[in-house]
Steps between C-alpha positions, in 0.01 A plus 500: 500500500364846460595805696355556820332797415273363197439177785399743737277696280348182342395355857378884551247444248440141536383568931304808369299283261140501565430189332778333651827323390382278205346788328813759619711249307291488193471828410545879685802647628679158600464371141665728352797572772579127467282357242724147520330444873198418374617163358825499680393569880702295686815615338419796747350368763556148609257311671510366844415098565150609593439773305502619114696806402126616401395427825780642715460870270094463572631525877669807475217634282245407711650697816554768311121619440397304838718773703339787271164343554603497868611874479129647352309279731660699776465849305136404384287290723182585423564493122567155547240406778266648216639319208526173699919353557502348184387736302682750634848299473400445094433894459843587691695256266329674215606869645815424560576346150387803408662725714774337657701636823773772358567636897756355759264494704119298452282822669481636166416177331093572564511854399323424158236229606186781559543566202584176303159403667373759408558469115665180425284235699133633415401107478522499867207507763440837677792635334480854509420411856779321546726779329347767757617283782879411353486875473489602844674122607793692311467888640494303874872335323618850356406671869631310694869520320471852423722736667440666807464906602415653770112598490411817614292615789117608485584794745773589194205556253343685777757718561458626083385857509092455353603749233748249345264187542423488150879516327618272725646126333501228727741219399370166552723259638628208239347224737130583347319372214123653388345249300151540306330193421246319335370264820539547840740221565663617876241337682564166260850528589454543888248193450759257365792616708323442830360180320108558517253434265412845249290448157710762217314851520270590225678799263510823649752783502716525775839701639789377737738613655829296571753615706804425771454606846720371822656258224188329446264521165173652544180469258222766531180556301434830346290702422446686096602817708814403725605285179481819303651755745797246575587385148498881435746555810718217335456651131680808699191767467519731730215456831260776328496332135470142702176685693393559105508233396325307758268766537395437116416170545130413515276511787767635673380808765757779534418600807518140659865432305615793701340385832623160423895573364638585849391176673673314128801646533526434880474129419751502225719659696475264741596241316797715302363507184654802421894602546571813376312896431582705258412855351524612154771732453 
């Protein structure tokens, strides 16, 4: 009999097989823990009066990369409303072959998909659609188990002498993710999670904003200018290079960003966006 932990590693990589327990057996990891299985399985693992010892292990397997299935269903439900079930079971036994669950815990599990999608499963349909939408399906994940601060206050940024206005930093609080995209997918996603009908958006540039707010997840479209003033806020520019910035961008007025920043930042704040201001010292 061979020690436990070459049995336990061998059914490791025999559960974990994407083409299931025949082929685990026949070459890969298994073969060459305990090449002798492959003719020899029932030395191992004994059958049952029902079942073969092939057939009891294809259990086990089977659950395995049902439950993980299961677990990016829940993380990614328009990914998979898009790809059909099926499909999208097939691609998640194919992702997590290739990147297979190294965390206690099965949150992180999904943190590579967007981009898997993005350039490992270019066969699919709509998939640089789909890969916008896993990416914010994942910020919403990432938000909503980041930790919390305390926001500050808009009458806090008020209270900022004008003269220091432009070297203040305002720390954005880790529940927030500023994504830029190829399609504007947040409509899609609202579509499928409050199960109406939506056709997939034609390609156009688009900005959200995810973030965690009385410990729910929020999704908000944005604008090229809010998405450039906030990711600059987040980069940790100081407000006056953040103005810049935005201020460079095409088409954009001066005179109506500065009319239009106050009634911004009185929303963000709002929401808590931001936790912290600082001063250069």
């Amino acid at each position: 009999m061979p020690e436990l932990d070459l049995i336990e590693r061998w059914l490791q990589a025999l559960f974990t097989d994407a083409d299931g327990i025949k082929a685990g057996l026949r070459r890969g990891d298994a073969g060459k823990i305990l090449p002798h299985t492959t003719e020899n399985l029932e030395s191992l693992v004994l059958p049952s009066k029902q079942l073969s010892s092939l057939e009891r292990l294809s259990i086990y397997r089977n659950m395995y990369f049902s439950r993980l299935i299961e677990v990016m269903a829940e993380e990614f439900p328009t990914v998979q409303h898009l790809l059909s079930k099926e499909l999208f079971g097939t691609i998640v036994t194919d992702y997590v072959s290739r990147y297979p669950s190294t965390h206690y815990s099965l949150t992180r599990l999904g943190s590579r998909f967007p981009a898997y999608l993005a350039d490992d499963a270019i066969d699919l349909p709509e998939y640089e659609f789909a890969a916008d939408v896993a990416m914010v399906e994942r910020a919403m994940e990432d938000v909503f188990d980041a930790p919390h601060v305390e926001p500050i206050r808009f009458e806090d940024l008020v209270a900022i002498p004008t003269k220091r206005w432009s070297d203040v930093h305002l720390q954005t609080i880790p529940a927030l993710r500023l994504m830029q995209l190829q399609y504007p997918v947040n409509n899609y996603i609202t579509a499928v999670r409050e199960k109406y009908q939506m056709d997939v958006p034609p390609l156009a540039p688009a900005y959200v904003a995810v973030y965690r707010h009385n410990y729910r997840v929020w999704r908000v479209d944005l604008d090229a200018q809010r998405f450039a003033l906030l990711s600059a806020l987040q980069r940790g520019e100081s407000l006056g290079a953040a103005l810049e910035l935005c201020a460079d961008l095409p088409g954009v007025d001066p005179a109506g960003l500065t009319e239009a920043i106050g009634a911004w930042f009185h929303e963000w704040t709002k929401v808590g966006l931001f936790c912290e201001a600082k001063f250069d010292t």
